[in-house]
N, C-alpha and C positions, 0 to 999 in steps of 0.2 A: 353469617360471620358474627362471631360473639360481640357485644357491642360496649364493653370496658375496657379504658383504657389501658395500655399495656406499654411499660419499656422496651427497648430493644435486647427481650430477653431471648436466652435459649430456650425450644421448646419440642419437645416430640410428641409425635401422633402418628396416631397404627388407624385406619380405617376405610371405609368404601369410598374409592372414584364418584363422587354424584355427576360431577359434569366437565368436559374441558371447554374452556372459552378462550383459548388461543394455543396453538402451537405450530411451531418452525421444527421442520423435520431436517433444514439445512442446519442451522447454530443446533438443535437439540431445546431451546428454550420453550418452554410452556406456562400457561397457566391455568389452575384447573382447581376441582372445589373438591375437600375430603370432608366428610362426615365423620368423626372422631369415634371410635369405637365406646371410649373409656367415658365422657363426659358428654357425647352425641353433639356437640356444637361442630358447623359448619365453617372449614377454617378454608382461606383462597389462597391458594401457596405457587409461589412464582420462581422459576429459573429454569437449570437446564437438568432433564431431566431425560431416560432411555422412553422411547413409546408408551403412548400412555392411551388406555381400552376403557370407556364407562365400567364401573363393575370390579375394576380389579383393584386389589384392596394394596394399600400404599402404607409405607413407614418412611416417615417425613421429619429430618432434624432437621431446622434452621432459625433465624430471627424473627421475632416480630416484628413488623417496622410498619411507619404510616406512609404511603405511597401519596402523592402529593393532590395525585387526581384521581384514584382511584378508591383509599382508605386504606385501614390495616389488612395487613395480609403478613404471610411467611415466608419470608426469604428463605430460601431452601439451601441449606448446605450439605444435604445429604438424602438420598432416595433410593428405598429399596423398592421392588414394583414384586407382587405376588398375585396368584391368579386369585380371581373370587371365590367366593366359599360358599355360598345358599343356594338354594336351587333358581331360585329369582335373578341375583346374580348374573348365575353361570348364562343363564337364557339369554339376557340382556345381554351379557359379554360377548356370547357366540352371534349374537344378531346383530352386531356391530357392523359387517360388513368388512372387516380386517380379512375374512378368510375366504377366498371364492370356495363357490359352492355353497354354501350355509347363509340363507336368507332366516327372516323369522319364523318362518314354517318350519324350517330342516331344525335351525335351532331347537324349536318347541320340540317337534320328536326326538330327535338325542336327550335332551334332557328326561323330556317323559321313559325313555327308554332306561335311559343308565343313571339318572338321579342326580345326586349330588357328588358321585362319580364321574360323571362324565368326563370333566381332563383328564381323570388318572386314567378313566377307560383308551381316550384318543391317544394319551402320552407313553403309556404301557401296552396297550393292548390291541394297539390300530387294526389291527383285521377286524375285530368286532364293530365298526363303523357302520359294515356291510349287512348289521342285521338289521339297521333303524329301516324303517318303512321309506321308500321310495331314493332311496339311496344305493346305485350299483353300483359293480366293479370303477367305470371310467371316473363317475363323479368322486368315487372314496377316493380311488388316486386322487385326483384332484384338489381335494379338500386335507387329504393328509401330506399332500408335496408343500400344500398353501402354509401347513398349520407346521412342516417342520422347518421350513425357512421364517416365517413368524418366530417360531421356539430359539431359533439360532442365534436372527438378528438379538430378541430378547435378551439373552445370554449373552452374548458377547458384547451390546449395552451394556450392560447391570455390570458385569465383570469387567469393562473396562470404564467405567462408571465411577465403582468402589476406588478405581488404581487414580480418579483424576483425570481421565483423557474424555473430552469433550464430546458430544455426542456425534459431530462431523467427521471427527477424527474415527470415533469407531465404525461410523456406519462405514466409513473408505478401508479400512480392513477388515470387516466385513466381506465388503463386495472383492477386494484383491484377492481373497481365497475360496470363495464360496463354490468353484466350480473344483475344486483341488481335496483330496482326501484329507478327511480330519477336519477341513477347514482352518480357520484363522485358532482354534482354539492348540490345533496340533501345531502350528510353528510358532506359535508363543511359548507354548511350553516347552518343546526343541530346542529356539534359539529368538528370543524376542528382537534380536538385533536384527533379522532376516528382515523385518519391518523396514529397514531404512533403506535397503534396496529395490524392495517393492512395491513401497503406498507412498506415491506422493504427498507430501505434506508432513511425512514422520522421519524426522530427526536424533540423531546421536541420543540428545537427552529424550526423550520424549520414550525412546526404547529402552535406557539407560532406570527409568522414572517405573515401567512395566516390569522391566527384567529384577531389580530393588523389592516387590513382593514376590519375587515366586524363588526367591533363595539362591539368585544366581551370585556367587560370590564376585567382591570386584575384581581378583584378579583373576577369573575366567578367562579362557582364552578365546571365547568367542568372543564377551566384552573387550577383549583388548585389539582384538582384529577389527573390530566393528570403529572401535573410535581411533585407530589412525587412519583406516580408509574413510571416515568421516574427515578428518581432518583435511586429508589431500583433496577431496570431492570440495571440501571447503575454499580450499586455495585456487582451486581449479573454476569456480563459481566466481571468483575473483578475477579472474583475468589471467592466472598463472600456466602454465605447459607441464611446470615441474615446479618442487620446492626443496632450498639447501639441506641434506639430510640433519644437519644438527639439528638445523631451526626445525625441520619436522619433528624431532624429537621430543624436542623442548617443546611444543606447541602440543604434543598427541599425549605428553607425560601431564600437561599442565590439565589436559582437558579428563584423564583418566585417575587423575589423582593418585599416579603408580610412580614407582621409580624410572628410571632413566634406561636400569641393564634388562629391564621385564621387559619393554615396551621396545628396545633395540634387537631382544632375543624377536620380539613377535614380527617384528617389520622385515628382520634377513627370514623368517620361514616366511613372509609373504614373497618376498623377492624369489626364496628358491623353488613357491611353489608357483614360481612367474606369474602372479597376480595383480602383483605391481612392476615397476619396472626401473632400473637406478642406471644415472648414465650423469657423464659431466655438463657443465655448461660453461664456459671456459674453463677454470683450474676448480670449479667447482663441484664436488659428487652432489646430486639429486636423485629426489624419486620420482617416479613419474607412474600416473594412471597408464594403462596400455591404451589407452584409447587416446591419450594425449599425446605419448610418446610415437605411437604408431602416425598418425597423423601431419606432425611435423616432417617425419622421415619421409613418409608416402608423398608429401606435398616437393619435398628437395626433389626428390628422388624423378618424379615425371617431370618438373620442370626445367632439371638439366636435359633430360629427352627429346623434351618439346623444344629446348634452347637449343639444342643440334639440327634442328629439320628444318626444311627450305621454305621460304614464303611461296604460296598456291597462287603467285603472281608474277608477273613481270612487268617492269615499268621504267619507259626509259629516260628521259631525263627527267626529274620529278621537279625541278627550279621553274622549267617550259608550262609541267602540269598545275603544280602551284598558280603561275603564272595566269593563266587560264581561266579558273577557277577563280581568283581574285579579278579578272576583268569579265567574268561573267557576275559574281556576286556584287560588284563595286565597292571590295572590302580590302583596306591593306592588312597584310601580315608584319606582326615582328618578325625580327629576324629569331629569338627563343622558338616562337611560332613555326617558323620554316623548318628549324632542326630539329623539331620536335614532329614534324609529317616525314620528314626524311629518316627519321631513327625507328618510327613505327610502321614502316613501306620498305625497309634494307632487313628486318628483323622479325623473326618466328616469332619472340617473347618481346614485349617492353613495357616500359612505365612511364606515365603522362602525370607527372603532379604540382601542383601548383594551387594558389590559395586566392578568394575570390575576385573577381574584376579583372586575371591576366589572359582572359580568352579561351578557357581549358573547350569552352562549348563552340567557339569558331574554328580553333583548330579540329575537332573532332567534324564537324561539319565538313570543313576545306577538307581533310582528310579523306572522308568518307565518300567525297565527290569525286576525287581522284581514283579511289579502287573501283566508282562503279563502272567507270569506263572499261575498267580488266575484267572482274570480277562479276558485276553485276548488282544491282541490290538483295535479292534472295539469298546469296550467298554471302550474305553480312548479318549477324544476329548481335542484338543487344540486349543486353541483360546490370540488373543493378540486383541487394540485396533487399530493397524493402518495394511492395509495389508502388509507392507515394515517390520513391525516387527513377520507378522504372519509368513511370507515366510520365513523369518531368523531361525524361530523358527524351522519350515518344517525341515530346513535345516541340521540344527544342533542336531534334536532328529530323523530323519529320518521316520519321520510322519507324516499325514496331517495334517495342520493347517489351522485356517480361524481367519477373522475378529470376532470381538464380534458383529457388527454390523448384519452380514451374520446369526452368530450363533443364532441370537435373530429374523430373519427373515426379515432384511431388504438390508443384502449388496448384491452387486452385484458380479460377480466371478474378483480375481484379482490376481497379479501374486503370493500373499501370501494363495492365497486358493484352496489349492493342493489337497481335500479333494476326488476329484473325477472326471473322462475323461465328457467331453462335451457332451453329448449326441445329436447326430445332429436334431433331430426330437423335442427337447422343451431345447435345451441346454439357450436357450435366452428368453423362455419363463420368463418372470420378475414373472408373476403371480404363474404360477406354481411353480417356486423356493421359492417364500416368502412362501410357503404351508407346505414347506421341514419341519421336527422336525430335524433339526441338534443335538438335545438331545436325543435325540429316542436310549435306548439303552445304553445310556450312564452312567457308575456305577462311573467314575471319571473324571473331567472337570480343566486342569490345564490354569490359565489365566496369561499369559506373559505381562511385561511392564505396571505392576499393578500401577506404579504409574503415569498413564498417565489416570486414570480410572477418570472420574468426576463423580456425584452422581447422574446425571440424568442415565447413562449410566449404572453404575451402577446397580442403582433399576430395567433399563428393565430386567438386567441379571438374575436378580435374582426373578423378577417377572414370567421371560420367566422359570423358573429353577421350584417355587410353583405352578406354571398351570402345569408344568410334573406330579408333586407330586399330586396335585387336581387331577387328572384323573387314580388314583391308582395307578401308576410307581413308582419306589423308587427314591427319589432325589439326583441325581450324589454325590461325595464327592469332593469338593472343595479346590485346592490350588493356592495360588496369591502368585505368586514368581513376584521381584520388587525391585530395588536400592531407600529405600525409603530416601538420600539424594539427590533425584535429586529432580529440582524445579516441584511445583505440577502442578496436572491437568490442560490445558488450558481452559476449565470448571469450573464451580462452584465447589469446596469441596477442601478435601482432606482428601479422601478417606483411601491410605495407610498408611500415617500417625497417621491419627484418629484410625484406628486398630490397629494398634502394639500399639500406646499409649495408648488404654484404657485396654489394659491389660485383655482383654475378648476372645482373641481367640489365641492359640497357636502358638510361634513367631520360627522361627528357624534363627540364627543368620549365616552366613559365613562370618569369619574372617580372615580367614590365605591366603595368599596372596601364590601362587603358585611359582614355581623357574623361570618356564619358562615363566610366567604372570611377575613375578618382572625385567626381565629383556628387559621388554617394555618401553619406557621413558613416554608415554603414559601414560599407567597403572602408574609407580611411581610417575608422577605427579599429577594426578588426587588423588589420596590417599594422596600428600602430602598436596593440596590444602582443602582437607575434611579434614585435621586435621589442618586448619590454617595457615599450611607454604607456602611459595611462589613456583611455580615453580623453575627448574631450568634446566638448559643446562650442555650436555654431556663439560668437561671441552677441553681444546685444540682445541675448536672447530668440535671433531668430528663427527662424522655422527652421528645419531639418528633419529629416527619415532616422534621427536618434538622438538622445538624450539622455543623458548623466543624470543620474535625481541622486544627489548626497541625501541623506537621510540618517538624521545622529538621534536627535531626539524625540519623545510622539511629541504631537503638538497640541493646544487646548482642547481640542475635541476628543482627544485619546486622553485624557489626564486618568493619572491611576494604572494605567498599563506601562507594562514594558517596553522596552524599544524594539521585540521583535512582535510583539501580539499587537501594538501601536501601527506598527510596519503591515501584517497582517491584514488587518480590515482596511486601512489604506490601500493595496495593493488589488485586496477585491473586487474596492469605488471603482481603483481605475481600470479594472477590466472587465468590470460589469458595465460601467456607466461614464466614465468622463471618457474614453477610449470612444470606444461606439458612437456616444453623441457626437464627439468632434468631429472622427474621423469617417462616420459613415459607418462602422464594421459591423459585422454581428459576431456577439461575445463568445458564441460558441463554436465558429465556424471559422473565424479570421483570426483570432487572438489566442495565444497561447502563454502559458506560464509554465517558462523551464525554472525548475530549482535545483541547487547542487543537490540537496538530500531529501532522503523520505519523512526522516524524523523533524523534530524540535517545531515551534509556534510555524515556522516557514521552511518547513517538510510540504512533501508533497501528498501526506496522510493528512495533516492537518485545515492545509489551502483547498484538497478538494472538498472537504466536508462544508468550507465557509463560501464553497462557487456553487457547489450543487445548493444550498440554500439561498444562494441570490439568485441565480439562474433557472433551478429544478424542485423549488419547493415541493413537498408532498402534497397532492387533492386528496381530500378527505374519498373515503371510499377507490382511491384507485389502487392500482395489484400495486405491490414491492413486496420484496424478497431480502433479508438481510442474509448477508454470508462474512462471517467474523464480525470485521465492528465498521463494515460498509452494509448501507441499505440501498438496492438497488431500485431505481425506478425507470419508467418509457420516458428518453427522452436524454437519459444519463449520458454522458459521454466519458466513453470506454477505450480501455486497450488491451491486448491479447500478451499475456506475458512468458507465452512456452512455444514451442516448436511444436504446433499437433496436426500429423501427417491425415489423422482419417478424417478432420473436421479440414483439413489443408486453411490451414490459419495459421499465423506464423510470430512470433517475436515481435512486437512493437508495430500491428497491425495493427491502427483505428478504428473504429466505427461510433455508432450510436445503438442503445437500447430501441427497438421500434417494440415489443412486447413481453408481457411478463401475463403467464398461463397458468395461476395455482393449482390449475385441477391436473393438468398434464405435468406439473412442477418441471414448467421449460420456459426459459429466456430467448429473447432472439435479439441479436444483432446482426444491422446491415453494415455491411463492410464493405465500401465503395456501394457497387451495384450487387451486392449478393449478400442473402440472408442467412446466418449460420446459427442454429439451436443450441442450447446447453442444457442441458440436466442441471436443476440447481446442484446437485452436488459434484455438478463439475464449474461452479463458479467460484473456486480458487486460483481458475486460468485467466480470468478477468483481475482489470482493478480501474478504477475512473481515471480517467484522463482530463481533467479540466487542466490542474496541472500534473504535470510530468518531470521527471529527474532529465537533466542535459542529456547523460547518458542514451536514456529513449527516446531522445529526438534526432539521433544521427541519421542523416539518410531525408529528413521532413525536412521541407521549407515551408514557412508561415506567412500569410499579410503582415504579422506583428506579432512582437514576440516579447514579452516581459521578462527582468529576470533579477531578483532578488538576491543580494549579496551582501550577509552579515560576519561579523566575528565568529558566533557561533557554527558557521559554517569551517571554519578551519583545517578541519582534516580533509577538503574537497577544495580548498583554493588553491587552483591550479593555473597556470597561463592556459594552456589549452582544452582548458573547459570550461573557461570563459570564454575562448577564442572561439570554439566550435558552438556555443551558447548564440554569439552576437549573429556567425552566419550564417543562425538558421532564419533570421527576420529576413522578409522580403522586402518590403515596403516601410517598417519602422521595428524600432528596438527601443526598448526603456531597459536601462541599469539600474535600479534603482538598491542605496544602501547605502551601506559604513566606508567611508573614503579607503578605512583603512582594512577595510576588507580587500574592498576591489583593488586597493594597492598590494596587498599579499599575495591577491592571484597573481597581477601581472608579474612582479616580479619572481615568484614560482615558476623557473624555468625547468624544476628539477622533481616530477610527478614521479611516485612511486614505479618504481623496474616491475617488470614483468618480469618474471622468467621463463624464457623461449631457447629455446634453442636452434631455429631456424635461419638466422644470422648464419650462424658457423657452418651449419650444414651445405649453404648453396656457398661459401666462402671456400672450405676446405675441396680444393681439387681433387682430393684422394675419396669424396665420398662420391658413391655411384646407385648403390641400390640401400634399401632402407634392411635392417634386420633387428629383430625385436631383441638381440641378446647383445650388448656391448661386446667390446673385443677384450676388456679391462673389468674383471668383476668387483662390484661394490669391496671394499676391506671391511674390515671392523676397526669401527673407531673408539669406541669406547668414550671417554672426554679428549679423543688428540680433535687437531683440528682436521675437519671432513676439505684439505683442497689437495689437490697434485703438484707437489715440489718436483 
């Protein structure tokens, strides 16, 4: 490296790769050393950059800048990558090891053979490979299959390089076409929008950003299809079924930068070539994806089914059974208790809901004591949606439980599915267990943490439940027990809510709040908060299982921060260290930190960056892996943020990092007792977990649960996401924050609508089977207003 000083000016240089001394094949980022053609100085040039070979000659814009521990170097804002040029070069380039087949032997013969030709020979003229000396048929294949997927990837680097999309991003389109004619280069140029339904990770703009150089006009009509099914997929990401057609409009015109009658002409040809799907939700027209629209319908539709068919029991006085059952367990019942065994023993379908401390797990127990007498235990299957809530469940009814995931034949075994011993001979078989009827047999199916159900999830269940029934078996009888004030689904719908409110299937209420439940500060506060009043703290300061911490200003140790970066490293102390000393815990195992959001000082972006450094510092020399702007290391604690069938890992799965393999560029996490791989570049399915958004905690109970509530939080203060925040603590809960924050949740009785249309459908007596075409086709609205007079 030149060794005078330098501003941080612009600078370019054309010349040879001498050496790379670092690269991430997951970010794209590198660092590597050019020999300057023009002035022969040795410049070390850093960012993100397409694959990079010793020998291949580079054209490098970017800054000069001085790196604080390493010196000057060049920031890199721009790289072209071109093969070498010398015969020396081209050797060292081919001996790299990039291409099987071609060692430094094979290299030196090509080269000796075909000169300073040689790429153009391999690039143009691939059969002649086959004259270099000890080189036949299988190996040329071999070496030319190597060197045309190398050439591919290259390109489609470089070309999407130039456009701005990061090296991750390309390498994932890349691999989404590479077994398909043309490859990624034929449906960019077709239709670059085609991208956002088939590479995860690529969005509206991001296509929108590709499609901007290759001349696609904005009001193309694939651009204009592309971004209102982005929008609706947007809305549907949010929690919605459907969305009001104006507001679609307004929202797909704003994002398209189009008028209003372009964007309304594109949305009626989606509608007529049935791609999307429009239907009302009370006097209101929507649109809806068919996957969302179909779903809710599917889901009415078998549940009025199943509400017609007769319980696979007989039971004759159930007051005597109860009765029973309480002088064996030496446990009294309420009377909500009693009517709530009686409505779920008289009924095919019903609902158990009720909010912590009223017994929801005694009745289910007394319950389940009473059918074994008819039925048997075998013939009772349980099931929740996360396995951290199935195992709970295990737990506390003294049965096996599994995922609904497992139960519908896709999850994998976890520590919540206790259902049955490993059999060593196919216990791992994935294929053979998706084969399992986990229903086989089953006369009653009770589903725990109902209201974590989304409506996709949902309909499989119950789809997986009518394939019993199609095959002559009789269809389980169903009950969805569920705190239905916690915040809903992280999924589209809402599901338990839309049930009890439509008044179509039998609701059983638990109210009475227990002695020994009331005298939890937990429990009393989470109830005080669902009825609108504020927490509060044991007085004198005493001891309690929760705690209020107001928190307005930092205090002298924070001087010069904010009140949420103040709040921040405050909240770390106490879950690194004033927590654990006191209370015994370990910080990574019993405590947890829910936040309303991902973003701002006390996101959940930010808090885990400052846990994994208390907690998970880097050792010099040990493996990590960065993927965006997380570095991952053995030891991190993670969570699963997608639904993936063939790894069977699921939405808001836990685990721990146990290894990180750069030579195999594979991660492993144990999840409960089972260890699951990733490809680094499929670690945008991962993201740390130290803390977690409330959201992803539904379904998890913790020893202790922290939870941080500022003004800046605003658009998330909700009553029932505080509510459902407090009862995820087992053992203790800290609040800590802005009085007036946490008075904005409580008194937020009124959380953004969803819109569902599932309510109406089990309401309306006149619906019976689900059909994808309304009876009433969407109008044109033009600017009237989109409701039914």
């Amino acid at each position: 490296m030149r060794n005078e000083a330098a501003p941080a000016e612009t600078i370019s240089i054309r010349g040879r790769v001498d050496s790379i001394r670092h690269r991430n094949d997951e970010s794209g980022f590198s660092v590597f050393v050019v020999k300057n053609s023009l002035d022969k100085a040795s410049y070390i040039c850093s960012g993100v950059s397409s694959p990079l070979k010793v020998g291949e000659t580079a054209h490098v814009a970017g800054k000069i800048v001085n790196h604080p521990k390493f010196g000057q170097q060049v920031k890199i804002t721009g790289v072209t990558i071109t093969p070498p040029e010398t015969q020396k070069d081209i050797e060292n380039y081919l001996a790299s090891g990039f291409i099987k087949g071609i060692g430094p032997e094979t290299a030196r013969q090509i080269v000796g053979k075909f000169g300073a030709d040689a790429l153009l020979i391999i690039n143009h003229h691939p059969e002649k490979i086959r004259t270099v000396k000890g080189i036949g048929k299988k190996r040329a294949d071999l070496i030319l299959s190597a060197w045309e997927t190398h050439r591919e990837i290259s390109s489609i680097m470089q070309f999407l390089n130039e456009r701005n999309v990061g090296a991750q991003r390309a390498y994932s389109i890349y691999k989404a076409y590479k077994d398909k004619p043309g490859g990624a280069f034929r449906v960019m140029s077709e239709n670059p929008y085609q991208l956002t339904s088939d590479v995860r990770g690529i969005g509206f703009k991001l296509a929108d950003q590709i499609a901007s150089t290759l001349d696609f006009k904005r009001d193309d009509p694939r651009r204009l299809r592309a971004g209102v099914n982005h929008v609706l997929e947007t809305e549907t990401s949010k929690g919605h079924c459907g969305l009001p057609f104006l507001e679609f409009i307004d929202r797909s015109a704003e994002l398209l930068e189009a008028n209003r009658a372009a964007v309304e002409r594109i949305v009626h040809e989606e509608l007529e070539a049935n791609r999307i799907l429009s239907d009302t939700i009370g006097t209101t027209w929507c649109v809806f994806t068919r996957r969302m629209h179909e779903a809710e319908g599917i889901i009415a539709e078998r549940l009025k089914i199943l509400r017609g068919g007769r319980v696979p029991w007989s039971v004759g006085s159930v007051d005597k059974e109860i009765a029973a059952v309480e002088a064996q367990t030496k446990r009294s019942l309420s009377s909500s208790q009693r009517e709530a065994i009686k409505t779920a023993i008289q009924n095919k379908v019903c609902i158990i809901t009720g909010g912590p401390g009223v017994g929801k797990t005694t009745t289910l127990d007394t319950l389940l004591r009473v059918l074994f007498r008819h039925i048997g235990p075998d013939a009772i299957k349980l099931a929740a949606p996360t396995g951290r809530a199935a195992k709970r469940m295990a737990e506390q009814t003294g049965l096996p439980a599994m995922t609904v995931h497992r139960l519908i034949g896709f999850g994998r075994r976890e520590e919540g599915d206790q259902d049955e011993a490993a059999d060593p001979k196919d216990g791992d078989d994935k294929k053979q267990r998706k084969k399992e009827d986990h229903l086989k047999g089953a006369k009653l199916l009770v589903l725990d943490e109902a209201s974590m159900l989304d409506v996709r999830l949902f309909q499989s269940l119950l789809d997986k439940i009518a394939k019993s029934a199609s095959e002559g078996v009789e269809a389980p009888a169903l009950i969805l027990v569920g705190d239905v004030d916690q915040i809903p689904s992280v999924g589209a719908g809402a599901v338990l809510r839309d049930l009890i409110e439509s008044g179509a299937l039998p609701v059983a209420r638990l109210d009475q709040i227990f002695r020994q439940a009331a005298s939890s500060r937990i429990i009393s506060n989470a109830h005080r908060i669902n009825q609108g009043a504020l927490p509060e703290n044991l007085p004198n300061g005493q001891a309690s299982d929760f705690y209020l911490w107001p928190y307005e200003e930092p205090g002298s140790m924070h001087a010069g921060k904010t009140l949420t970066q103040a709040l921040a490293l405050e909240l770390v102390e106490i879950a690194t260290k004033r927590m654990p000393a006191s209370l015994g815990l370990n910080p990574l195992t019993d405590i947890q930190i829910l936040a309303p959001m991902r973003l701002g000082d006390l996101g959940t972006i930010a808090l885990n960056k400052a846990m994994q450094a208390a907690l998970n510092p880097l050792t010099p020399g040990a493996p990590a892996v960065t993927w965006n702007d997380w570095q991952f290391r053995v030891g991190d604690k993670c969570m699963q943020t997608t639904n993936n069938y063939d790894k069977n890992v699921f939405n808001g799965d836990s685990g721990f990092v146990v290894a990180i393999t750069p030579e195999e560029k594979k991660l492993d996490v144990r999840f409960d007792q089972e260890i699951v791989s990733y490809a680094f570049d499929e670690l945008d399915q991962l993201q740390a977990s130290y803390a977690i958004t409330i959201h992803k905690s539904q379904g998890s109970e913790y020893p202790a649960v922290i939870i941080p509530m500022v003004n800046s939080h605003y658009m998330m203060l909700a009553r029932n996401l505080l509510y459902t925040g407090v009862t995820r603590g087992k053992s203790m809960v800290v609040v800590i924050g802005q009085r007036d924050a946490i008075r904005r949740a409580v008194k937020n009785d009124n959380p953004n609508r969803r819109w569902t249309r599932l309510r109406e459908l089990m309401a309306n007596p006149g619906f019976r089977s689900y059909s994808v075409k309304p009876e009433t086709p969407l109008p044109r609205f033009g600017t009237t207003q989109a409701v039914l007079v």
